[in-house]
N, C-alpha and C positions, 0 to 999 in steps of 0.2 A: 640660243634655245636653252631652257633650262633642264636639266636633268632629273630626272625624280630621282630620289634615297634608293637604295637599293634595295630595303626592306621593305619596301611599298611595292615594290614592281615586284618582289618576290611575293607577296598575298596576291597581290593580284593574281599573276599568272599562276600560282595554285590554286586559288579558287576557280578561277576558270579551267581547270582544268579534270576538273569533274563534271560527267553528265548529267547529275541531279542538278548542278547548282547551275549548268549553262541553261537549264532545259527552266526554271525556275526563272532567271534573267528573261528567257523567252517568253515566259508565262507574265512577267510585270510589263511587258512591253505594251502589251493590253491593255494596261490598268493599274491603279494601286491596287491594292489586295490584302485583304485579313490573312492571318497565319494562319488560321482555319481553313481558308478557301485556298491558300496555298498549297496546305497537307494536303486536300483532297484528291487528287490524279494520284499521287504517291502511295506506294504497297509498303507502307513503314511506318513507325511511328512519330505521332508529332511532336517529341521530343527529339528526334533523329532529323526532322524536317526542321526546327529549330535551330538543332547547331547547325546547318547548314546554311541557314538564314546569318547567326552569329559570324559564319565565315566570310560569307558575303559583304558582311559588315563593316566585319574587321579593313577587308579589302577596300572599301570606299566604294561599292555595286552598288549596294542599295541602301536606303536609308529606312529606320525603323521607327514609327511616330503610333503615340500611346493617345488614342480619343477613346476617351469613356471606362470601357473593361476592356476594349481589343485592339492589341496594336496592328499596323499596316504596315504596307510595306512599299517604297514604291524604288523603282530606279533612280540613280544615281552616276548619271552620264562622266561628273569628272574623273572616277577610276578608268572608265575607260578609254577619255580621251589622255588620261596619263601613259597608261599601256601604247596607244598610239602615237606619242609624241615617242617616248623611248625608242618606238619603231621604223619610226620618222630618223632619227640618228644614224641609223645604217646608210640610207639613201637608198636603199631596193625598193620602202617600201613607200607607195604613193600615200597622202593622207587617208585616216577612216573616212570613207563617208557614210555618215551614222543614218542615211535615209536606204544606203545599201545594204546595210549590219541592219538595219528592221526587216526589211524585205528576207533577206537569208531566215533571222529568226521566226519569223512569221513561216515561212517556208518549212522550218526546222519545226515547229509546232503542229501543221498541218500534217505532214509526217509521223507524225508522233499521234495524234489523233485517229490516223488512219489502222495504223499496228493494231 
């Protein structure tokens, strides 16, 4: 099994480690999405929603694609199947299954809607 860089697995698990950017993960699960419609649920600015997208980025979450004047954004499943293969090394931990990890966020979203 191969190992990811340590510097990968450390953006990673930084970036996920913020609410905005996990809650934002939950939000492209739905759909690609303009950074506009991104900011929108957000009490901030879209420069602040921006680099958070940047971080995301950086980590290999999501990917950022420029059509016309407005980029998008959509998921980027191999950071996270990085994050769970490193997690995979341990042995505790069973593989992601990435139909369980929607279901949670999807859950996670609902939630969050409701507030």
């Amino acid at each position: 099994m191969n190992t990811p860089p340590p510097d990968r697995l450390d953006l990673i698990f930084a970036a996920l480690a913020d609410p905005t950017r996990r809650r934002v993960l939950s939000m492209l699960l739905e759909d690609d999405m303009a950074v506009s419609d991104v900011a929108q649920p957000f009490e901030m600015s879209l420069a602040a929603v921006s680099k958070h997208l940047s971080v995301l980025a950086a980590a290999g979450l999501i990917r950022q694609e420029r059509r016309g004047r407005i980029t998008w954004c959509m998921l980027d499943p191999e950071g996270m199947r990085t994050a769970s293969i490193w997690m995979q090394g341990f042995g505790q931990f069973d593989p992601v299954d990435l139909d369980d990890f929607e279901r949670f966020l999807e859950n996670q979203i609902r939630e969050w809607n409701e507030e």
